[in-house]
C-alpha positions as a printed Julia matrix, in Angstrom:
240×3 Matrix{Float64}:
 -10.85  -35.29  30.33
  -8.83  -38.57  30.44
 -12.04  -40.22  31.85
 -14.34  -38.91  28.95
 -12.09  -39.71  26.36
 -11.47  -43.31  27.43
 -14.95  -43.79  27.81
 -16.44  -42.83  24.91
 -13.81  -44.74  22.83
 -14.95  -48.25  25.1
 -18.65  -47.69  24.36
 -17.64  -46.87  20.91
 -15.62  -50.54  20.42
 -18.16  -52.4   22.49
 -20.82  -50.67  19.85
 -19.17  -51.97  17.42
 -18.97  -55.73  18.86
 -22.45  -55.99  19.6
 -23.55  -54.58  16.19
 -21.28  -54.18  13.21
 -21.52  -56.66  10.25
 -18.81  -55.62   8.46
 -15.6   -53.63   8.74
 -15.46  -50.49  10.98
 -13.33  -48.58  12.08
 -13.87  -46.3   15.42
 -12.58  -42.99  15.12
 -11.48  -40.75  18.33
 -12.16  -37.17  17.15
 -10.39  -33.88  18.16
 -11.34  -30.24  17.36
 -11.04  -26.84  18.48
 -13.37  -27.39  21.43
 -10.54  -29.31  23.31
 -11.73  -29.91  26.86
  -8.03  -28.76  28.3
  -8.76  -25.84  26.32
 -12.7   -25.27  27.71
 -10.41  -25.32  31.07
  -7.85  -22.33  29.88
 -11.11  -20.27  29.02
 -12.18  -21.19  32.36
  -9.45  -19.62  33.86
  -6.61  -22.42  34.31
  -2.96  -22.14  33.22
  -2.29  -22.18  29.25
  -0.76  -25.26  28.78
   2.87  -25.19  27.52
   3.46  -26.1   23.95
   0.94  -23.8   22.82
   0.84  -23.19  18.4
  -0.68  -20.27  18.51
  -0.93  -17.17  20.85
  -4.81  -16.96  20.81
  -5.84  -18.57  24.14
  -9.87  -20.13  22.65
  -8.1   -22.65  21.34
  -5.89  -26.11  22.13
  -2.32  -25.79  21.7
   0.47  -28.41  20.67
   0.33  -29.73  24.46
  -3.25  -30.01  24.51
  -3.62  -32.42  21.43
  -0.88  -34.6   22.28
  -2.29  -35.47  25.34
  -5.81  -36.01  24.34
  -4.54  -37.63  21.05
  -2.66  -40.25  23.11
  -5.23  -40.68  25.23
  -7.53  -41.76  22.2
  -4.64  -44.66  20.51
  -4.79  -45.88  24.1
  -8.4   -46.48  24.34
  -8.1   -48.76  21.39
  -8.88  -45.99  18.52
  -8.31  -47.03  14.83
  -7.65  -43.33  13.7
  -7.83  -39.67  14.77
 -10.47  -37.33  13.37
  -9.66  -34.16  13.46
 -12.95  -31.88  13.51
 -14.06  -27.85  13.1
 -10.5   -27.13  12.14
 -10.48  -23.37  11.31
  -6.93  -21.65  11.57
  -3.91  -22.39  10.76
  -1.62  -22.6   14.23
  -4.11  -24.94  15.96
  -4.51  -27.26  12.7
  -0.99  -27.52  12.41
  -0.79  -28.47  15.94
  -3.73  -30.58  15.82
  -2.26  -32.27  12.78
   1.47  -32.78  14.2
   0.1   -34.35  17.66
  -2.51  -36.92  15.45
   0.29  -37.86  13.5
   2.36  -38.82  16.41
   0.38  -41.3   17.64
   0.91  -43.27  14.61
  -2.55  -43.68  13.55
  -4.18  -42.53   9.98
  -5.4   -39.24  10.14
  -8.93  -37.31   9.12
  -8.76  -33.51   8.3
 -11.65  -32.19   8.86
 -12.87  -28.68   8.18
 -16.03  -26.55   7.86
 -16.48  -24.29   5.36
 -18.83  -21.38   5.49
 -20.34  -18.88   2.3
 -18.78  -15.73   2.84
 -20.84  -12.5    1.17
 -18.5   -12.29  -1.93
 -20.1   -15.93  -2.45
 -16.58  -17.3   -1.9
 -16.12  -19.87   0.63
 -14.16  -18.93   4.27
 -14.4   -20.44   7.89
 -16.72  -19.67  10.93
 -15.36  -16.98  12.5
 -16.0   -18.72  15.69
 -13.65  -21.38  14.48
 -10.36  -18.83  14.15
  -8.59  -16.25  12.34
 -11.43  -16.04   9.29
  -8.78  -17.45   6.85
 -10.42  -18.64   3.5
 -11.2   -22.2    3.05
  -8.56  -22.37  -0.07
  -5.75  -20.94   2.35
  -6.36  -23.13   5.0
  -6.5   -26.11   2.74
  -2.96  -25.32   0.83
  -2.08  -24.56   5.19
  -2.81  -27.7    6.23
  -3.47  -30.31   3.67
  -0.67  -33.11   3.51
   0.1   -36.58   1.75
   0.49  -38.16   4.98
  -2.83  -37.34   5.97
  -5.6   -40.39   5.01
  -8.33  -38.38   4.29
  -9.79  -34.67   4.36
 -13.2   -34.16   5.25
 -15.67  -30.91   4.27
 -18.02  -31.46   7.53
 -20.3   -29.46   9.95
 -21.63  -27.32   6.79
 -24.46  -26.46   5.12
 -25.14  -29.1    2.29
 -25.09  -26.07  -0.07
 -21.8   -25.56   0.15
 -20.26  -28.72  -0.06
 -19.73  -29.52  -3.97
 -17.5   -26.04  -3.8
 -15.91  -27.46  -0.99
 -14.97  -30.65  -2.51
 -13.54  -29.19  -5.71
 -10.97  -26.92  -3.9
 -10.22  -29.78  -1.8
  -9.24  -31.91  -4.87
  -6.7   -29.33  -6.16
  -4.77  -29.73  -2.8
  -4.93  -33.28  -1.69
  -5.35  -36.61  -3.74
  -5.98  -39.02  -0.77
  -9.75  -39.82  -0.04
 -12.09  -36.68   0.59
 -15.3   -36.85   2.64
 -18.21  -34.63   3.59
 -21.29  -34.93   6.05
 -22.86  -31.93   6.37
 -25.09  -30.49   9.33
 -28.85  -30.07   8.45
 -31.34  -28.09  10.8
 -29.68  -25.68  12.85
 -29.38  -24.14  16.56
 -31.25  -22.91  19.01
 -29.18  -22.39  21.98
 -29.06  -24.81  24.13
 -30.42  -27.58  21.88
 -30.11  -28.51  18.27
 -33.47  -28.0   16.27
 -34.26  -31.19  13.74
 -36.31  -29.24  11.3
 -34.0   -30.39   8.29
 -33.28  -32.21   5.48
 -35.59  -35.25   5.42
 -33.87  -38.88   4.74
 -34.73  -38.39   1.39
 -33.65  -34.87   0.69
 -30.47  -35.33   2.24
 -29.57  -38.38   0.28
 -30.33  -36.6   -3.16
 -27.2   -33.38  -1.9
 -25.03  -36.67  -0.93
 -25.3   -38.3   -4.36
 -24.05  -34.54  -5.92
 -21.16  -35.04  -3.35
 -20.27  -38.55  -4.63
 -20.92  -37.24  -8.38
 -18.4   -34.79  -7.18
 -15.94  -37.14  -5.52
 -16.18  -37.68  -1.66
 -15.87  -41.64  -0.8
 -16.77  -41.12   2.54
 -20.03  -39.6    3.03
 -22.15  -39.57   6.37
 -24.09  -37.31   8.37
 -23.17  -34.59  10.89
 -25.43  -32.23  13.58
 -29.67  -32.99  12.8
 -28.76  -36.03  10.8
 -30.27  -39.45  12.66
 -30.41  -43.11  12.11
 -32.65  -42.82   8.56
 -30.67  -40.48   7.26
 -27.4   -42.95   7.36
 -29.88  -45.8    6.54
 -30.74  -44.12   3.24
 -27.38  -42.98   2.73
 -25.48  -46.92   3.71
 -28.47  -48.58   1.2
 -28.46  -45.84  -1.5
 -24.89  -44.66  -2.41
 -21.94  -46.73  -4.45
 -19.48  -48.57  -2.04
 -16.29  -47.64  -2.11
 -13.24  -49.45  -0.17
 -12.7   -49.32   3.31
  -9.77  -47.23   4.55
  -6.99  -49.11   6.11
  -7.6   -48.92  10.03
  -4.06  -49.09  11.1
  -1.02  -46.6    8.96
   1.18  -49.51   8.76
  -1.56  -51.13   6.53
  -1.84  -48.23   4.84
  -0.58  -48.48   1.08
């Protein structure tokens, strides 16, 4: 774990070296899928510290160590990703903000039958995407992110993310889908998925990018085609 973590960070930065002409920020992302947690399905001890009794997923112990592994490596803020229940996110939340770094909420909302908008089930406890949002969404948090969705869903997403936190909000949706074990790009084109990302702008979200079937054009179209908006403040203690 510490290995994989460290690594992708340094390619990450030394990306960014070669390449970048302009501010960026590298981000070290955590979700549910917590390698020390793959390991307790795997059959290993639960690691102490857990937040919630339901052994799929990281617990308290688990984040902090993978979190501080990240603001090691040279991070400049901790993503959190595929955030579906409550007792994770909280603990997912609590060990990002101890490394002193901003912090990214991000969670993936889902259409439920009733047309109202819930969680992957896959994800946790099937809570609704309101509850989890009033759950989990804070004013020390630097941004919340609607992510790993289907475009179609987004604009909802966004609007019940404004009633609970006025910080920035993001999305980048998925696009294609999957056929186990590979992902399928048989998507949104460039195009296509730049005309749902201007509806998420119209509706708010500053940071928009792409998620699972997006590539290369799709962020060109989406870096040369969308209104700038300011860069957030890498470090907390620059933070405003």
């Amino acid at each position: 774990m510490a290995e994989a973590n460290i690594g992708a960070v340094s390619v990450a930065l030394k990306a960014r070296e070669a390449a970048a002409d302009g501010p960026v920020v590298v981000a070290g992302s955590m979700s549910s899928f917590c390698p020390v947690a793959m390991q307790v399905r795997e059959g290993s001890s639960p690691s102490a510290g857990r937040a919630s009794d339901d052994p799929r997923f990281p617990g308290l112990a688990d984040f902090r160590e993978q979190a501080q592994l990240l603001a090691e490596a040279g991070a400049d803020l901790i993503a959190l990703e595929m955030i579906g229940a409550k007792g994770y996110g909280r603990a997912a939340v609590q060990a990002a903000a101890e490394t002193g770094l901003p912090v990214w909420l991000g969670i993936t909302p889902a259409r439920r039958e009733d047309g109202s908008l819930g969680t992957p089930p896959e994800l946790g406890d099937g809570d609704s995407f309101e509850d989890l949002l009033a759950a989990l969404a804070s004013p020390a948090l630097a941004a919340v992110t609607v992510m790993h969705s289907d475009p179609e869903v987004i604009p909802d997403a966004i609007e019940i993310t404004r009633r609970y936190f006025a910080g920035p909000v993001g999305a980048y949706a998925e696009t294609g889908g999957w056929t186990p074990p590979n992902w399928v790009f048989d998507g949104l084109t460039p195009s296509q998925y730049l005309s749902q990302a201007i509806t998420w702008a119209e509706r708010g979200a500053q940071l928009i990018g792409g998620c699972c079937g997006t590539g290369p054009g799709h962020i060109q179209a989406l870096a040369e085609r969308l209104p700038r908006h300011a860069t957030p403040p890498a470090r907390s203690q620059d933070a405003s």
